[in-house]
N, C-alpha and C positions, 0 to 999 in steps of 0.2 A: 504493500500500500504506500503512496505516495506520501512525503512526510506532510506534506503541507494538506491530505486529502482527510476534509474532516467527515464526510457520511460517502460510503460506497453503497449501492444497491445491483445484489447480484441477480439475473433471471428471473426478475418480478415480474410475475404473472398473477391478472387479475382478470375473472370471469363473472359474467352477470347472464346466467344460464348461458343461453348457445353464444353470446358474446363475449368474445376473446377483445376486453379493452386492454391489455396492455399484456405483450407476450414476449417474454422472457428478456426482459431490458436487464441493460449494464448501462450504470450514470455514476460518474465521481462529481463531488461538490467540492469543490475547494474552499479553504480560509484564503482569505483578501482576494476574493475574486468574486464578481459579476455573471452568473450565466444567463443566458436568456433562454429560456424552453418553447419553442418554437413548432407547427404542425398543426396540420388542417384540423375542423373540427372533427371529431371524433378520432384523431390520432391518439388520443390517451394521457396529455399533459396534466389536465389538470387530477385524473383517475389515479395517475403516479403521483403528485404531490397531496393528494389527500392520504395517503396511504402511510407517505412520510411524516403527513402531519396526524393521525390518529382513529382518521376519520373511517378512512377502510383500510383492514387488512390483508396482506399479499395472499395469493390462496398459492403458490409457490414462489421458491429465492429466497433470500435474504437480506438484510437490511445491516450496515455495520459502520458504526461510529468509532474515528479511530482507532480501526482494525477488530474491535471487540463488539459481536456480534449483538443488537440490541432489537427489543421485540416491543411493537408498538401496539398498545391495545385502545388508546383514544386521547383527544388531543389534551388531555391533563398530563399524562404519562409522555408527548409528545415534548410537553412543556420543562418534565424534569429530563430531560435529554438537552435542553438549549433549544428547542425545535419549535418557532413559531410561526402561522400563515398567517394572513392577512386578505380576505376575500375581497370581492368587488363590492358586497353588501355585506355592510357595518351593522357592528352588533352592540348598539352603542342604549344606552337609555339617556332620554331627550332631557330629562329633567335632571339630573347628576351632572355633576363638572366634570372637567377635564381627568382631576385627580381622581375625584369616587369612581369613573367606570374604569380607570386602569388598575386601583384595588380589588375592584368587583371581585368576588369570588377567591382572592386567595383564603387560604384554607389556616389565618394563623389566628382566626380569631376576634383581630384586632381592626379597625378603621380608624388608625390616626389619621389625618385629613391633614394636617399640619406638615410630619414628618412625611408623607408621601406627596406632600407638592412643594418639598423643599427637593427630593430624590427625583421627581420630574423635573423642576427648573436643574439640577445638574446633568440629567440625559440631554436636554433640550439643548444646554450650552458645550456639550460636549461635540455633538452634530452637527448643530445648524437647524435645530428645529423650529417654528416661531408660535409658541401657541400658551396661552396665560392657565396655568392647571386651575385656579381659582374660576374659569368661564363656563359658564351655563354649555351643552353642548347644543341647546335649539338655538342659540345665538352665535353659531357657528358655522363656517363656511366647510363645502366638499373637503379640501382641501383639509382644513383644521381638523375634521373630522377622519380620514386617514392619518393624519399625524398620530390623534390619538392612539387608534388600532396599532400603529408602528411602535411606539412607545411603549404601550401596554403590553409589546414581545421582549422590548427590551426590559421592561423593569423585572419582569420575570426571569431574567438574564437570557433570554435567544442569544444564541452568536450562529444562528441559522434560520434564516429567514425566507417565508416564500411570499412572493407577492402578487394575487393576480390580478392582470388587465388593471395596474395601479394607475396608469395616465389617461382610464376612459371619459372621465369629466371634466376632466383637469384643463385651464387656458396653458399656452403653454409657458406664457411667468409660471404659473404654480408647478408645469412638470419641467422647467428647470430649475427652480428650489427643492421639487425631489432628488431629480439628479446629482446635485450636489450634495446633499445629504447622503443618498446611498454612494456617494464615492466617501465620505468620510465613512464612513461604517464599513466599507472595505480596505481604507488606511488602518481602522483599526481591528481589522485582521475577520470582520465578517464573513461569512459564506453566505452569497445573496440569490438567489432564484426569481428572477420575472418571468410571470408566463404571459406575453403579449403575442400582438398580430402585426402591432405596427415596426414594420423593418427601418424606418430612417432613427425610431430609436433605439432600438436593438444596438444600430451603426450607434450611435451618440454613449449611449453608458456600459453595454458589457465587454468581457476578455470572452468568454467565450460562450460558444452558440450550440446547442443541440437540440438537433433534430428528430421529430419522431412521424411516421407513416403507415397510419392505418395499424394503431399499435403495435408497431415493432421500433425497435431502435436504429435510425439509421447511421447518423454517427455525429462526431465533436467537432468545429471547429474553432481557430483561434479567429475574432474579428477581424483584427489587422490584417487577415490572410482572405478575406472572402469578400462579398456584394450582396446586394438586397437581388440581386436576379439570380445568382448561384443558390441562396439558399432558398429561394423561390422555388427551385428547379428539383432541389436537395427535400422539399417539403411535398409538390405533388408528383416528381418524380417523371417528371417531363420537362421541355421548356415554357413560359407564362411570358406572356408579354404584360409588361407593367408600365403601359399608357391610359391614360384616359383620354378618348379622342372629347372634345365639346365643337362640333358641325354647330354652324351658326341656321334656325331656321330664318327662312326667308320672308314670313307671312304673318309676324307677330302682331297679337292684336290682344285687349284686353278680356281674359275670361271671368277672372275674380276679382271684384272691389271690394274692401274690408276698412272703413272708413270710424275712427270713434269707438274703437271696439274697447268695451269694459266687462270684466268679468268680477265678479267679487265670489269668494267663498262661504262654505256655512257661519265662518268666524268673523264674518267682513270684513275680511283683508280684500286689498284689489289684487289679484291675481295677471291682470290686463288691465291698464292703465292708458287708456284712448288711442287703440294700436291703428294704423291706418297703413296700407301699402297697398299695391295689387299684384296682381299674378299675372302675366301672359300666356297664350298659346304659346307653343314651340319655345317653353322656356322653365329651365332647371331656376327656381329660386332657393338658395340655401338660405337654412334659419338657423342662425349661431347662437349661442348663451352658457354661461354655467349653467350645471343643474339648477331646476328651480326658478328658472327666471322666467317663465312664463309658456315653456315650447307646448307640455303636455295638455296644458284649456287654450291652448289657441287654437291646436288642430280640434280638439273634443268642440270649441263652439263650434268651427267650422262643419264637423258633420251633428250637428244637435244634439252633442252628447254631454255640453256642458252648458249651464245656463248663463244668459248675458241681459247684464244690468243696462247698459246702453250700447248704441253705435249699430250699426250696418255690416251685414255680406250679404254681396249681391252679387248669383250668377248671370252670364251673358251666354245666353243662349247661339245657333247660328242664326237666329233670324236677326238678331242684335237686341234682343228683349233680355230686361231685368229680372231676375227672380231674387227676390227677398228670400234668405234664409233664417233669418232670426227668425225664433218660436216655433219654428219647425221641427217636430218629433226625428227621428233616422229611418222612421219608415216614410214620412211624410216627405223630408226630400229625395226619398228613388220615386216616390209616386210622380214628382215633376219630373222626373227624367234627366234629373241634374248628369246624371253618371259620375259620383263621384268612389273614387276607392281611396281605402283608409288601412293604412299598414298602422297598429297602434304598438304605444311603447311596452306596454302588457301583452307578449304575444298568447298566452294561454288563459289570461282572467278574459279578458274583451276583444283580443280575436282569433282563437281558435277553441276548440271545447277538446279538452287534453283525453278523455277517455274514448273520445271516434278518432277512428283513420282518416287518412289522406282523403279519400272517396267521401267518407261521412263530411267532413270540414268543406270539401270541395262545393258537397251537396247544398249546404247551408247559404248558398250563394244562388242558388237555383229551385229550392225547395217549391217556389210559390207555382214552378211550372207544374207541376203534376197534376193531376186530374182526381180532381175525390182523396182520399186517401191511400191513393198508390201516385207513387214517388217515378220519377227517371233516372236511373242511375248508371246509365251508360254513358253519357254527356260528361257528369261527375269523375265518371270510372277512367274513361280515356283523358279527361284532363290528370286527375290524380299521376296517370301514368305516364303523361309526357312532364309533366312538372319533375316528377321522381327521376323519371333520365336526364331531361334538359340543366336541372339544380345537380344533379349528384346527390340528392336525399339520401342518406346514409340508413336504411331501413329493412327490415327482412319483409316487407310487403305492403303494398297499398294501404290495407286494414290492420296495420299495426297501431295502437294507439298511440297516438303525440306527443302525447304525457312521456313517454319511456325513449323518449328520443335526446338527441344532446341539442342545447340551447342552441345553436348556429343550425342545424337542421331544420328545429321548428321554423326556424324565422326563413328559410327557403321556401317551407311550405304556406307560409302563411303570405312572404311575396310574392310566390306564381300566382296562388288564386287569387289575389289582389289585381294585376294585371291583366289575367286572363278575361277578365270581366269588357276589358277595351276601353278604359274610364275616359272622360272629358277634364276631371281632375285628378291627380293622384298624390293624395296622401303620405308623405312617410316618415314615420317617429325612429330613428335612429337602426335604419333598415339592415346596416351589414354590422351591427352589435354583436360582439362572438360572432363575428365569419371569419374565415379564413382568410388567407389574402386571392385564393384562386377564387373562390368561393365571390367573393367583395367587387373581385374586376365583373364579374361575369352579371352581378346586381347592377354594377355601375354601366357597363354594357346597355342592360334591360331598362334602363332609366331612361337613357339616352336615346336608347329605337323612341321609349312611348314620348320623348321631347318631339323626336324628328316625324314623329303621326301625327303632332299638334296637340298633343296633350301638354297641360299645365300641369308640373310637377313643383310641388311644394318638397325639400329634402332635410327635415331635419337632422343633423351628423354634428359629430364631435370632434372631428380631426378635420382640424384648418387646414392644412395641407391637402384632403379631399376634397373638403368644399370650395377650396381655390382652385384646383384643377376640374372640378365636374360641374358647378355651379353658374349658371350665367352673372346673376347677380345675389346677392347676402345678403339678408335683413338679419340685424344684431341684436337680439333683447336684453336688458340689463333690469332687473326686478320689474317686468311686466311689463317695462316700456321699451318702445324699440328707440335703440341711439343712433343708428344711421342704416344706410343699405348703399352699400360698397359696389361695385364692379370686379367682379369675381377673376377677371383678366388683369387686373391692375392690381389688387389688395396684396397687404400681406399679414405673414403671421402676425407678427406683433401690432398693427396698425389695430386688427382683429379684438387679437387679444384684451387692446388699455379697450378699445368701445363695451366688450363686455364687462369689466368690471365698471367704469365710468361712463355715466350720461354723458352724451358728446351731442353736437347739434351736428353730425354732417348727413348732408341731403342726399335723398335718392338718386342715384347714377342712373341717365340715361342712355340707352341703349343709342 
């Protein structure tokens, strides 16, 4: 074993009945080192770092820290090894400070409040952390709120940490104040694991990269020695082209006007704060924000699924007629024939029903065609099965339920039948979340035919980098209100980034 190799895993193999998720892997983790865990969905990244973290156990191989074979039965026991994850969804209580949820739960007893936010403010100055242990966590940014999580591995003593999809909200100021913190954590001799999708930061903070395919291990390399298209290549096992074309449509006219739009909640907070923009035909609009700033009730009033206190959306039909949507139910606007499709950020609470199949989900788009109580199910059935081939669904069959499927799958199946519909609008709340990067082109692809048909494509996404290369133009919200709306050929990241956190006055970019 290598001296510097602080957890080796031999031939781990993990099965979920006839699913072979991870088959007979060999991974070293090194102290003072960066790796990134990289592989399509359903290659088995995150199956293998739960495994290391407590949550599942190997059903064969072994697992050995510092050479001495060590046996994990859940992530307390993960904990007295140094062994800490860090998920994408925090496990935080809203009303406890900074300091009380990173005591949570140790086992000594005691809740000095005092002496454990004196032992946070020394973590925090140790790293680079920036966050006040004495703060409420509901008055607390994304960002603050992964701190936590990170922290609370450390106060536990981690010196092995895994971290997944930690830059998925993140502007990118807050994912380069990660990045610098996880490089001091590996000055001071960390062994750090991200399991992401995004390859330009993969390039930006680790030493080294492994790769996994269709649950096997396929191997290590050093960064300095590779590209975002080798390991591209290294991931689905062929060559990927890693362009986004953006074809300019020729015919642009106004489909959606959204004029004053306020939303409040059951708490009366405003949620939407007099949002106004529009949307064209033949035109990709990106919608930027941290979490929270308003993306998930702006698309919900948009299709009548969240209630709006003032302001206007109005479809434009092809005859050039107005259709009013406010107070419109979601059945009430397919009754006008708006056609609108809706990929929502909830792929299984609000758009798919996790215990049907592909075929069942598909039907639910078409059920109203049937005749009495018998249904059509070959319409359903052959779309189910060109979406399964055309996405790469990772599934043992049509009628497998959804539920049992891995997060980047579902949301394949829940964008073909979203599309396949042929919308005049479409819809989408952070559409390649857990995709893969092969997976991701091929959405951004599918975006771009339904721009170039003359559909108006709303995109909501997270990575400025994507939304600058596939977006025509970006509308920016910052706590409900939109700060400007960029030209997606012009913008950049950071320009991006200060409008999200800061109300900014700049004006809508004309095409």
């Amino acid at each position: 074993m290598e001296k510097n190799c602080a957890i080796e895993m031999r031939g781990i193999t993990k099965r979920f009945g006839q699913v072979v998720a991870n088959d007979s892997i060999n991974l070293k983790l090194c102290r003072g080192e960066i790796l990134a865990l990289l592989g399509e969905n359903g290659s088995g990244k995150t199956t293998l770092m739960n495994m290391l973290s407590g949550i599942y156990q190997p059903d064969e191989g072994e697992i050995l820290k510092d050479g001495n074979p060590i046996y994990i039965h859940s992530p307390r026991e993960a904990y007295e090894y140094g062994i800490g994850m860090i998920h994408q969804h925090y496990k935080l209580i809203e009303v406890f400070t900074a300091a009380q949820n990173i005591i949570l739960g140790l086992n000594d007893g005691k809740m000095d409040i005092g002496k454990a936010e004196k032992k946070v403010k020394e973590i925090c100055d140790r790293y680079g952390f920036e966050i006040d242990p004495a703060k409420k966590v509901y008055d607390m940014s994304v960002s603050q709120k992964q701190t936590i999580e990170i922290v609370k591995m450390l106060y536990r003593g981690a010196d092995i940490l895994i971290l997944d999809e930690p830059t998925a909200v993140l502007t990118p100021q807050e994912t380069e104040k990660l990045f610098k913190v996880l490089k001091n954590m590996k000055a001071d001799g960390k062994a750090i694991v991200i399991i992401t999708h995004k390859l330009h930061e993969v390039m930006d903070v680790s030493d080294k990269v492994a790769v996994l395919r269709k649950g096997q291990y396929i191997g290590t390399v050093n960064t300095s020695e590779t590209n975002p298209q080798a390991l591209t290549d290294m991931m689905v096992g062929h060559a990927v082209t890693l362009n986004i074309d953006r074809p300019k449509y020729d015919r642009p006219k106004k489909k959606l006007i959204v004029e004053n739009l306020t939303c409040i909640d059951a708490e009366g907070i405003k949620k939407l704060d007099s949002v106004s923009f529009y949307a064209n035909t033949g035109e990709i609009l990106g919608v930027a924000g941290i979490s929270g700033s308003g993306q998930k009730e702006l698309l919900e009033a948009m299709t009548g699924l969240y209630p709006v206190a003032e302001g206007s959306i109005r479809f434009i039909d092809s005859d050039d007629n107005e259709i009013e949507l406010v107070g419109l139910t979601p059945k009430k606007i397919r009754a006008t024939g708006v056609g609108m499709a809706f990929v929502p950020e909830d792929r299984l609470g609000m758009g798919l029903v996790g215990s049907m199949g592909m075929t069942g989900n598909m039907m639910l788009r078409s059920w109203k065609n049937g005749k009495g109580a018998l249904l059509k199910k070959k319409e359903p059935e052959d779309l189910a099965n060109r979406v399964w081939k055309e996405l790469e669904v990772v599934t043992p069959g049509v009628n497998y339920p959804v539920r049992r499927l891995s997060g980047g799958n579902v949301q394949k199946v829940l964008v073909g039948r979203e599309i396949a519909i042929e919308p005049a609008v479409l819809l989408t709340a952070y559409a390649v979340r857990g995709l893969d990067i092969n997976t991701s082109y091929t959405i951004y692809n599918l975006l771009t035919e339904q721009k170039m048909k003359g559909v108006a494509v709303l995109y909501v996404g997270e990575d400025l980098d994507v939304l600058i290369e596939l977006c025509d133009r970006i509308l920016v919200l910052c706590d409900g209100r939109v700060s400007g709306i960029v030209d997606g050929r012009t913008a950049t990241k950071e320009e991006i980034g200060l409008m999200m956190t800061h109300i900014g006055n700049k004006e809508a970019a004309d095409e």
